[in-house]
C-alpha positions in Angstrom: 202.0 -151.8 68.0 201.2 -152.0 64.3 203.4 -150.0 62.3 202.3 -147.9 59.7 204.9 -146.9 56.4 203.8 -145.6 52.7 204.9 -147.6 49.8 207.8 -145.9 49.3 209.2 -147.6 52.4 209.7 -150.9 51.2 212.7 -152.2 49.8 212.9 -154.0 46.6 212.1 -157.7 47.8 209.9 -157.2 50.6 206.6 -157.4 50.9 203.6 -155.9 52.6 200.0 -155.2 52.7 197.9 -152.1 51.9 196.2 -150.3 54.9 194.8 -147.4 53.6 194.7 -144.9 49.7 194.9 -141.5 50.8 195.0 -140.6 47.2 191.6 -138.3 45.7 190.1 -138.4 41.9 191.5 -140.1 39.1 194.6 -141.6 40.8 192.5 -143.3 43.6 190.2 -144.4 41.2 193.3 -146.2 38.7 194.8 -147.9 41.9 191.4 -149.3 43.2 191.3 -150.4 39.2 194.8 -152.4 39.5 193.7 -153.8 43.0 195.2 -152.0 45.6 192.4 -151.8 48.7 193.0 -153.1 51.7 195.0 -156.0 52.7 196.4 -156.7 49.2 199.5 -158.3 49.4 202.3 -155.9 47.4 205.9 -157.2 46.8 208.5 -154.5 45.6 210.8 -155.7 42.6 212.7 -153.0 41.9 213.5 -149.4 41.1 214.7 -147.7 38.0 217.7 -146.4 38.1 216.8 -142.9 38.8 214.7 -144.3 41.6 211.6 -143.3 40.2 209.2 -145.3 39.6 209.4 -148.5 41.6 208.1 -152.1 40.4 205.7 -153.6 42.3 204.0 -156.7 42.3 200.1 -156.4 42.5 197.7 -159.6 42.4 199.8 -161.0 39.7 200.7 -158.0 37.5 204.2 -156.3 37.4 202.6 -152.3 38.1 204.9 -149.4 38.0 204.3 -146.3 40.8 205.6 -143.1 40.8 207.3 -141.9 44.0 204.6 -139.6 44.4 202.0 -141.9 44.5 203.5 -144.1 46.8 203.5 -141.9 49.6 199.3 -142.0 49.1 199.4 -145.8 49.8 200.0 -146.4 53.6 201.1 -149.8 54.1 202.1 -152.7 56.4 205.3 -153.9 56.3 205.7 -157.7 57.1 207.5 -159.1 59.7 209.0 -162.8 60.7 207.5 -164.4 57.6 203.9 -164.0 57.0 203.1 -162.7 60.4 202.0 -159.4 59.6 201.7 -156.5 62.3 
């Protein structure tokens, strides 16, 4: 059973793979811009120290996502390697 998280889910140095934006307008439109439809591959670096935003690694690029818009991302999170669910 494939197991569905938002962005928000993944811990800095793991990686996963988009599934689906559930974001509208302008904020769909800058993350289809940066690369993020489906099956991109998305490492988390880090966090600020408030937590918010998080670092993530996009097709090359260091982006950084607010909380808020992580939870519009639904993701895949990989397991045993690069067997993904």
């Amino acid at each position: 059973m494939t197991e569905i998280n938002c962005l928000n889910d993944i811990e800095p140095g793991q990686t996963a793979k988009v599934r689906e934006l559930l974001s509208t307008g302008s904020i769909r439109r800058r993350l289809l811009d940066i690369g993020l439809i489906e099956n991109t591959e998305v490492e988390c670096l880090g966090r600020s120290p408030a937590g918010d935003p998080s670092a993530f690694l996009i097709r090359g690029a260091v982006i950084a996502i607010r909380r808020e818009d992580c939870r519009n991302i639904l993701i895949v999170k990989e397991r045993g390697g690069k067997e993904w669910v």
